[in-house]
MIVO-713318 format. One line per 8 residues: number of its first residue (from 1); their letters; for each residue x, y, z of C-alpha. Coordinates in steps of 0.25 Angstrom, whole numbers, plus 2048, in hexadecimal, padded with zeros to 3 digits. Each point is the difference from the previous one (the first is absolute). Layout:
N
NUM = A = X:Y:Z; ...
This chain:
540
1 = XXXXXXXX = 7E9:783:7B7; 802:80F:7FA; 80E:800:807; 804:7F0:7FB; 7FC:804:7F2; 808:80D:800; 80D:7F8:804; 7FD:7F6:7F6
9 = XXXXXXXX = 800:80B:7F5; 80D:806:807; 808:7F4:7FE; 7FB:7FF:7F3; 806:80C:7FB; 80B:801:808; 806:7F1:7FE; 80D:800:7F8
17 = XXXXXXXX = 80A:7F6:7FD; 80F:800:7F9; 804:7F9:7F6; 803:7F1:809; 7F0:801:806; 804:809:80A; 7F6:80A:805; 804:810:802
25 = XXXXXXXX = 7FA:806:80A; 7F4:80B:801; 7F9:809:807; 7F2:802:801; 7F8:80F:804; 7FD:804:80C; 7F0:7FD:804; 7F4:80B:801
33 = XXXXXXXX = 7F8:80A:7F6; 7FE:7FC:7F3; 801:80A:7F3; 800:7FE:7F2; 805:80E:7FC; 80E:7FD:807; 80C:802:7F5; 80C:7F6:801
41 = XXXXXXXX = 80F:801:7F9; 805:7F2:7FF; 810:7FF:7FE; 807:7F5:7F7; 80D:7FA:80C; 801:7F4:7F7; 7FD:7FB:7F2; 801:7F2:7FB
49 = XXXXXXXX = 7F5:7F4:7F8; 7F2:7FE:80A; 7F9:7F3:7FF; 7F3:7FC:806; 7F2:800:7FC; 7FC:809:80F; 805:809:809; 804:7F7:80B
57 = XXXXXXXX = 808:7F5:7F4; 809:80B:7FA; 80E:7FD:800; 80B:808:7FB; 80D:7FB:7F8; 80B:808:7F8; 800:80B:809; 807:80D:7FD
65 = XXXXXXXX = 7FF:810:806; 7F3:805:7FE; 7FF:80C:7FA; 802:809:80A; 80A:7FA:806; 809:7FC:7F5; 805:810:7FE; 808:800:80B
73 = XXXXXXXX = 800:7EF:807; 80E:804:805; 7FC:80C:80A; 7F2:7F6:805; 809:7F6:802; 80A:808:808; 7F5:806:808; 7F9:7F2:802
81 = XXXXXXXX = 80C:7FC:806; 801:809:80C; 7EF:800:801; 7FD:7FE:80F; 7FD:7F3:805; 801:7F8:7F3; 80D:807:7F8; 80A:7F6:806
89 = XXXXXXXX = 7F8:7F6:7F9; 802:804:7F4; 810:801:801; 803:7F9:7F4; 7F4:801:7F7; 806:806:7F4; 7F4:7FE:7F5; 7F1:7FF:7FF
97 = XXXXXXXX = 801:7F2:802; 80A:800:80D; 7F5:80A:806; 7F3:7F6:7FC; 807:7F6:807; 800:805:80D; 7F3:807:7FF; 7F9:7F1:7FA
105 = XXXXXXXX = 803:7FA:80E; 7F6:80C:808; 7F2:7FE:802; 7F4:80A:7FD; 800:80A:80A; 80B:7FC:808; 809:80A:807; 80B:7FE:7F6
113 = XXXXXXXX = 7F6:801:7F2; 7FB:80D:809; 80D:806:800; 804:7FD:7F3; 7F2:808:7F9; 804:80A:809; 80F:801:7FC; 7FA:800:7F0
121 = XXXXXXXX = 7F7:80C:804; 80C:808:807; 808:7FE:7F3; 7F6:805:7F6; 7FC:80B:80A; 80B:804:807; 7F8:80C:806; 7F2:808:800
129 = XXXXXXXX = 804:808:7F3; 803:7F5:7F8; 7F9:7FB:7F3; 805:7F5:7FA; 7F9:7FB:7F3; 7F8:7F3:802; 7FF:7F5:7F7; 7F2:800:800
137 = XXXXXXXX = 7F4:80A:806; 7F2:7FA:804; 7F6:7FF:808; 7F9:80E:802; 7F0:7FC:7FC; 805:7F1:7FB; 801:7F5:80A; 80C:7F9:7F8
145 = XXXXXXXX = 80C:803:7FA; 805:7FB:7F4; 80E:7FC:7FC; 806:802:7F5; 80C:7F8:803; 804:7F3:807; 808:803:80D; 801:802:80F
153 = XXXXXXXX = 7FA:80D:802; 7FF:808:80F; 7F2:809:801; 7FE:80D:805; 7F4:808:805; 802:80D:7FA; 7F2:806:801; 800:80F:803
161 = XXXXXXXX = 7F8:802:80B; 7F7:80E:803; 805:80A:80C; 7F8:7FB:80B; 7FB:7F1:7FA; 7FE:7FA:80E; 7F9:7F3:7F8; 80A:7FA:7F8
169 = XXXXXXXX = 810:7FC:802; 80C:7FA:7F8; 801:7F2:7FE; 80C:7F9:804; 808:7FD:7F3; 802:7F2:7FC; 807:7F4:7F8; 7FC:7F9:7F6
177 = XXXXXXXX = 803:7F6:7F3; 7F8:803:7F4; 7FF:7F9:7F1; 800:809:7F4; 7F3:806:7FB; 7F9:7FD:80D; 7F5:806:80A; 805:800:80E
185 = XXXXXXXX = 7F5:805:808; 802:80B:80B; 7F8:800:80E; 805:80B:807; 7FF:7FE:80D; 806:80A:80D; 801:802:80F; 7FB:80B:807
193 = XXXXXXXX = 801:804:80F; 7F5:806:805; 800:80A:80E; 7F6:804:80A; 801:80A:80A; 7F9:7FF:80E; 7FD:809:80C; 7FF:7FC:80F
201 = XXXXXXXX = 7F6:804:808; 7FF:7FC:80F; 7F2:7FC:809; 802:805:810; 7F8:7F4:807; 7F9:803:80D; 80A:7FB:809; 80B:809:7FB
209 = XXXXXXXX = 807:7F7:7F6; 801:804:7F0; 801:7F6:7F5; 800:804:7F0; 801:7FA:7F3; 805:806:7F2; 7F6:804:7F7; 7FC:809:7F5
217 = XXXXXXXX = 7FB:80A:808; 803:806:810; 7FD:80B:80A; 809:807:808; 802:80D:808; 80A:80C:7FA; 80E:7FC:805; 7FD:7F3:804
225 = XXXXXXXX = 80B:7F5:7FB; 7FC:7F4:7F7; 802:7F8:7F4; 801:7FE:7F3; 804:7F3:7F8; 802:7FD:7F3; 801:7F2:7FB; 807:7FE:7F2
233 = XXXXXXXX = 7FB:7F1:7FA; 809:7FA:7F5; 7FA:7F4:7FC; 807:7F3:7FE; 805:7FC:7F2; 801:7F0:7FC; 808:805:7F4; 80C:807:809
241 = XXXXXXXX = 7FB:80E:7F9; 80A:808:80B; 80B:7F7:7FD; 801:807:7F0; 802:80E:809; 80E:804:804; 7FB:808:80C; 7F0:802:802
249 = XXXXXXXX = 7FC:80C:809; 7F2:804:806; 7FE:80E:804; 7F5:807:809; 7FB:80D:7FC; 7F8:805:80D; 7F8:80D:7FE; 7FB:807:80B
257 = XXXXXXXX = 7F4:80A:802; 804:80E:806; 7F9:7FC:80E; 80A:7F3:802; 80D:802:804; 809:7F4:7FE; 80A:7FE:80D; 808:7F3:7FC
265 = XXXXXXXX = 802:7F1:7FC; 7FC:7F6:809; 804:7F1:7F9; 805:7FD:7F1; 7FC:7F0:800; 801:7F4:7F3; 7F9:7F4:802; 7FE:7F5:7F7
273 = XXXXXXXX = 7F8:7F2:804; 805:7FF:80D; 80D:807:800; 800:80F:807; 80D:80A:7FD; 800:80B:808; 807:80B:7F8; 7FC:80C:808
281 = XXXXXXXX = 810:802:809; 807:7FC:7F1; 7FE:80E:7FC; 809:7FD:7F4; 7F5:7F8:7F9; 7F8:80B:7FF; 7FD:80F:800; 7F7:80A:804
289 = XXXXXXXX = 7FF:80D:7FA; 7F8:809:807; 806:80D:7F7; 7F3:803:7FA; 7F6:801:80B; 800:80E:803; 7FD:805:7F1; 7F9:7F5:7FB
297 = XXXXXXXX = 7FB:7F7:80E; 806:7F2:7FB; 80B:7F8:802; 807:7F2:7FA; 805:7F3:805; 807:7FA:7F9; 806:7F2:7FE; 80A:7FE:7F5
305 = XXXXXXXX = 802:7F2:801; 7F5:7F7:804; 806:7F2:7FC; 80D:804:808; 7F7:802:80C; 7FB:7F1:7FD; 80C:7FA:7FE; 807:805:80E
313 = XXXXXXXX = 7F3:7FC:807; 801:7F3:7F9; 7F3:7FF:7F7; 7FB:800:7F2; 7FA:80B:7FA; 7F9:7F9:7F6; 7F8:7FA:80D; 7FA:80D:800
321 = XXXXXXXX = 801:80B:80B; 7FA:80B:807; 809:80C:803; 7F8:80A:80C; 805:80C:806; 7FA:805:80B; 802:810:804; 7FA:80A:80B
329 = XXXXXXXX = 7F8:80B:7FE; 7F8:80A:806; 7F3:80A:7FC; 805:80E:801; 7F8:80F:802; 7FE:801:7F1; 7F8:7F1:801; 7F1:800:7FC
337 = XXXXXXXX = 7F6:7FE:80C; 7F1:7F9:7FD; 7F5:807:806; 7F6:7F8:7F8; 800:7F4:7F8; 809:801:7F4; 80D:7FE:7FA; 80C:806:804
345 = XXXXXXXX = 80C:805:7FB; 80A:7F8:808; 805:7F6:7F4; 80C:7F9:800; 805:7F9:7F3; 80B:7F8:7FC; 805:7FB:7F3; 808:7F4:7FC
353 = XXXXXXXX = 80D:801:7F6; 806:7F3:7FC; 80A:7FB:7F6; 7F7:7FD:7F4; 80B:7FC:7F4; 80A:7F6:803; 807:807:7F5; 80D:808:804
361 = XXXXXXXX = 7FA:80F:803; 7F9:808:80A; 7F2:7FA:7FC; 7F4:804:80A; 7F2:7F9:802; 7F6:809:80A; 7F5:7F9:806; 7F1:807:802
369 = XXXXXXXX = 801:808:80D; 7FA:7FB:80D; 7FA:80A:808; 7FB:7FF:810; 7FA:80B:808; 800:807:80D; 7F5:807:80A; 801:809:80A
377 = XXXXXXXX = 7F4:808:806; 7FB:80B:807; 7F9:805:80E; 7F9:80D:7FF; 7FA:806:80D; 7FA:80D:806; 7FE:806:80B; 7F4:808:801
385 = XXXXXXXX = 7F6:806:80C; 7F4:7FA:805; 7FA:7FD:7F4; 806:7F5:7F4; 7FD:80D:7F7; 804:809:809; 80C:80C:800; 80F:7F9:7FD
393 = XXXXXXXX = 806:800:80E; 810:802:7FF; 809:7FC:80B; 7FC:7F3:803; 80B:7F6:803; 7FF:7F0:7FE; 80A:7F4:7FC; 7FD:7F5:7FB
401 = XXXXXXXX = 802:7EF:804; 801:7F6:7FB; 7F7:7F9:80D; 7F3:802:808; 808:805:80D; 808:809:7FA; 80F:7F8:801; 806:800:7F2
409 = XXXXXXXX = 801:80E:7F9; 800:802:7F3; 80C:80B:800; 7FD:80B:7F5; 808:80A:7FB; 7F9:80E:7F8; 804:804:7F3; 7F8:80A:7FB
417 = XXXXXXXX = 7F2:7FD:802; 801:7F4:802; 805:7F4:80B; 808:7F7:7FD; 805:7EF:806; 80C:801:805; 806:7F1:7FC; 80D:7F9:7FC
425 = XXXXXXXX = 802:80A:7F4; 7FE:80C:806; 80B:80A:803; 805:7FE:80D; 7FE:80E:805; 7F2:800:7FE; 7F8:802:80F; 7F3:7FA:803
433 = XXXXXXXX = 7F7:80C:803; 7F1:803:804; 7F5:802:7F5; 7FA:80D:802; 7F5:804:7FA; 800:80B:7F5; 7F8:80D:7FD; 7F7:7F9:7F8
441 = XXXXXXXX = 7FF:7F5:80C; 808:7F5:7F7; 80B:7F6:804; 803:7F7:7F4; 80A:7F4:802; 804:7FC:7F2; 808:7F3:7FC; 7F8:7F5:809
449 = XXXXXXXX = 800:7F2:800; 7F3:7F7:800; 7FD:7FC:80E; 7F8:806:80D; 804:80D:804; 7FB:80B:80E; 802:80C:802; 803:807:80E
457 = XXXXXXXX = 7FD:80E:803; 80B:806:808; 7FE:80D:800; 7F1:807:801; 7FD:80E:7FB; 7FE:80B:80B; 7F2:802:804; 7FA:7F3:7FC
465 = XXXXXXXX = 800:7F1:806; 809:7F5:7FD; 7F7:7F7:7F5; 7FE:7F0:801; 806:7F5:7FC; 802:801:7F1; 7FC:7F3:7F9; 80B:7F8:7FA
473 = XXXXXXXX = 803:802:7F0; 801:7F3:7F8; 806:801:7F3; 7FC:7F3:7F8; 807:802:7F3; 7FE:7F2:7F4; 80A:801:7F6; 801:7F9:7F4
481 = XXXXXXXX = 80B:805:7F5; 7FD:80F:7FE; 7F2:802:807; 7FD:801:80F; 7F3:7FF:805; 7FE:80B:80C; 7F6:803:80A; 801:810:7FE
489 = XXXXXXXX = 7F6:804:80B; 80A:7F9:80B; 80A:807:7FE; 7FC:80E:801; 7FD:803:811; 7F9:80C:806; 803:801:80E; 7F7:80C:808
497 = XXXXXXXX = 801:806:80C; 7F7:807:80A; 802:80E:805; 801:802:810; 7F3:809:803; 7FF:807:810; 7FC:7F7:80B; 7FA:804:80E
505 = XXXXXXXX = 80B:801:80C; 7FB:7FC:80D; 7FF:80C:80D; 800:800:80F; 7F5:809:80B; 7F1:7FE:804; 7F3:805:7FD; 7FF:808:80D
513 = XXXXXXXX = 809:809:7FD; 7F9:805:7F3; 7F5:802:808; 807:808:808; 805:808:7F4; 7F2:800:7FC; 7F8:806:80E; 80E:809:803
521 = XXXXXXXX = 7FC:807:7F2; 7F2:800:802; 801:806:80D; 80A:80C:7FB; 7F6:803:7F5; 7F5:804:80B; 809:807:807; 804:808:7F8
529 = XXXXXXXX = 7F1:804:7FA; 7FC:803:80F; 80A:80A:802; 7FB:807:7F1; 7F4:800:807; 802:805:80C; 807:80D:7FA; 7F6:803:7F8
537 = XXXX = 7F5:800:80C; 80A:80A:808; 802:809:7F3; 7F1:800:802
């Protein structure tokens, strides 16, 4: 019932007519946020004498140039003339009158009304630094303007917006027949597109397969592909709103955190109801400029001309659309890695510029920014002898799968202190090598995804025995927005090993023959004590 009543007051204020009953068209604003504070200038194209008790019953007789109009009729005539679609209609207008005529036989709204209060506003504005002088100023606080003067007046929002105002937009200017001495009350009304950014982020199922959905938040290992999209919704306008712009362009402003590298566009895609325009091989309708990622980690896409996209595609832009560009990007060495629960400060963000003034000039709105997140995480192990607390034990190696029997690696690569995934992203002369274990016994792997992950000892230090089998890790991470919730203890992992102590060897011979060693002795000690003896008792 709202939207009824709102038409039914439109046409009210917008019905016109000429001096035989004939109606002049109008145009009514655009639909959405509702202000009081909004200031309006209302330009005099026609005056002449209004009948009518109501909005809806004026009629207009005697017309003549309005005010400002009448300085220089000639010059808007010539320029009416050669207007774009509708100036071979007005070939041989040559007065106030003529031009009535051919206006009367419009309807509100319709594509020819459309362009003729858009031609209007060209003329008094030719370009962003003009400032011609309105007939009458309103609005600002008042929910009316008041009319001094009888006539045929075009409106325009002319409120000065603050730097940043992501709330509020520019009204579409509009047509309108008043009496003199009159209250026409002011709605303003305006579209605004929104955007929302999204993250994909993949599930590995048991069987091997992956599947994934775009959401507001993701994990993913360090140089590992994946997405971004960014969805540009321009909400559809019963009162043509896009028609009273020349061109109307929607630009993405994509920032990127320090630890996400961006590697390139994917897809640039319009859809409106059921019509789909894939826009992404026509690089001419739009751009993307990437000059500012090094110093300041954003870049722009931009598309100057979204109802010439609509058109060649062979839709409506009042029906509404959704603009979505989709990019690939990957985590880097620089990325934040969770070891416990908490945010992180992999964000991605993206802001909306759109056309926000039919008026000629370079008028921008900005939407708020939409923002989605991305995990990665660490495995921190050592290895240490005999004991869980026992001394760091350096030289160990190990490499880690993906799988219980050891079949899919998960290649690293060392920088530093640390290993590394070796994925789609990663430079192609990186090697897989084997972990070892450091001084202090450590062999930290950073920038994992969630999943299940073992590790195999490949090499074992000198002087002590293999170890068992390492129990598998399982990072479980649940994200929502910019919080994680992490198992800490599961991903640190001590793994121990025994040192080889001496062991009996086995030998050959008998018992007899250490008996023999044994009499054969026993006998050379009495043998030898006789003949003391008996040296003794000669000496005697």
């Amino acid at each position: 019932m709202m939207k009824k009543a709102i038409k039914k007051l439109l046409a009210a204020l917008l019905a016109v007519a000429m001096v035989c009953a004939m109606a002049v068209p109008a145009f009514a604003g655009t639909e959405g946020d509702i202000t009081k504070w909004h200031s309006f200038s209302a330009f005099q194209i026609f005056t002449g004498d209004v009948t009518g008790n109501e909005i809806k019953d004026f009629k207009i007789s005697n017309v003549e140039w309005g005010s400002n109009i009448a300085d220089d009729a000639a010059a808007f005539l010539d320029q009416l003339k050669s207007a774009d679609t509708i100036g071979p209609l007005f070939a041989y207008a040559n007065s106030a009158r003529d031009v009535l005529e051919v206006i009367s036989q419009w309807h509100d709204s319709d594509a020819n009304s459309i362009a003729f209060a858009r031609f209007v506003c060209h003329y008094l504005y030719p370009d962003a630094n003009a400032k011609p002088k309105p007939a009458v100023e309103g609005g600002g606080g008042s929910d009316h303007i008041h009319f001094d003067k009888a006539g045929y007046y075009l409106v325009v929002d002319t409120t000065p917006f603050n730097h940043g105002d992501f709330d509020h937009a520019y009204n579409s200017f509009l047509l309108m027949v008043t009496r003199d001495n009159w209250n026409v009350p002011i709605t303003p009304k305006a579209e605004k597109p929104s955007v929302k950014k999204e993250v994909f982020d993949n599930f590995d199922n048991q069987d091997g397969t992956s599947i994934g959905v775009f959401g507001s938040s993701a994990d993913h290992a360090i140089n590992e592909k994946f997405q971004f999209k960014l969805t540009a919704t321009l909400p559809a306008s019963t009162d043509h709103a896009y028609d009273y712009y020349d061109t109307y362009a929607v630009c993405f402003k994509d920032t990127l955190s320090e630890g996400i590298t961006y590697d390139g566009p994917d897809s640039v895609v319009i859809k409106s109801n059921n019509n789909t325009y894939d826009t992404t091989i026509d690089t001419l309708k739009y751009t993307i400029n990437t000059d500012n990622l090094e110093t300041q980690n954003y870049f722009e896409v931009n598309i100057p001309d979204v109802k010439a996209c609509a058109k060649d595609a062979g839709f409506d832009l009042n029906d509404g659309a959704t603009i979505t560009f989709t990019y690939t990007a990957h985590l880097n060495e620089k990325a934040t890695v969770n070891t416990t629960s908490g945010p992180t400060d992999n964000k991605n963000s993206v802001q909306l510029k759109y056309s926000n003034n039919p008026r000629p000039g370079d008028y921008w709105g900005t939407t708020p920014k939409s923002e989605v997140y991305v995990f990665t995480y660490q495995l921190n192990n050592t290895k240490r002898a005999e004991t869980e607390n026992g001394t760091p034990l350096p030289g160990a190696g190990f490499r880690l799968y993906s799988d219980a029997d050891y079949k899919n690696e998960v290649k690293l690569y060392q920088d530093g202190e640390f290993y590394y995934p070796i994925k789609d992203a990663t430079d192609k002369n990186k090697e897989a090598v084997e972990m070892k274990s450091a001084a202090n016994g450590q062999f930290n792997v950073k920038g994992l995804d969630a999943g299940t992950y073992y590790l195999k000892e490949t090499t074992t230090p000198a002087d002590f025995t293999p170890c068992s089998v390492i129990p598998p890790v399982t990072i479980t991470a649940n994200h929502n927005g910019n919080h994680v919730e992490l198992d800490s203890s599961k991903l640190s992992t001590t793994i121990i090993n025994k040192k080889a102590g001496g062991i009996t060897l086995p030998s050959t011979g008998g018992i007899g023959t250490t008996i023999f060693y044994v009499v054969g002795g026993g006998l050379m000690v009495a043998a030898i004590v006789l003949l003391v003896t008996k040296k003794r008792m000669e000496n005697k």
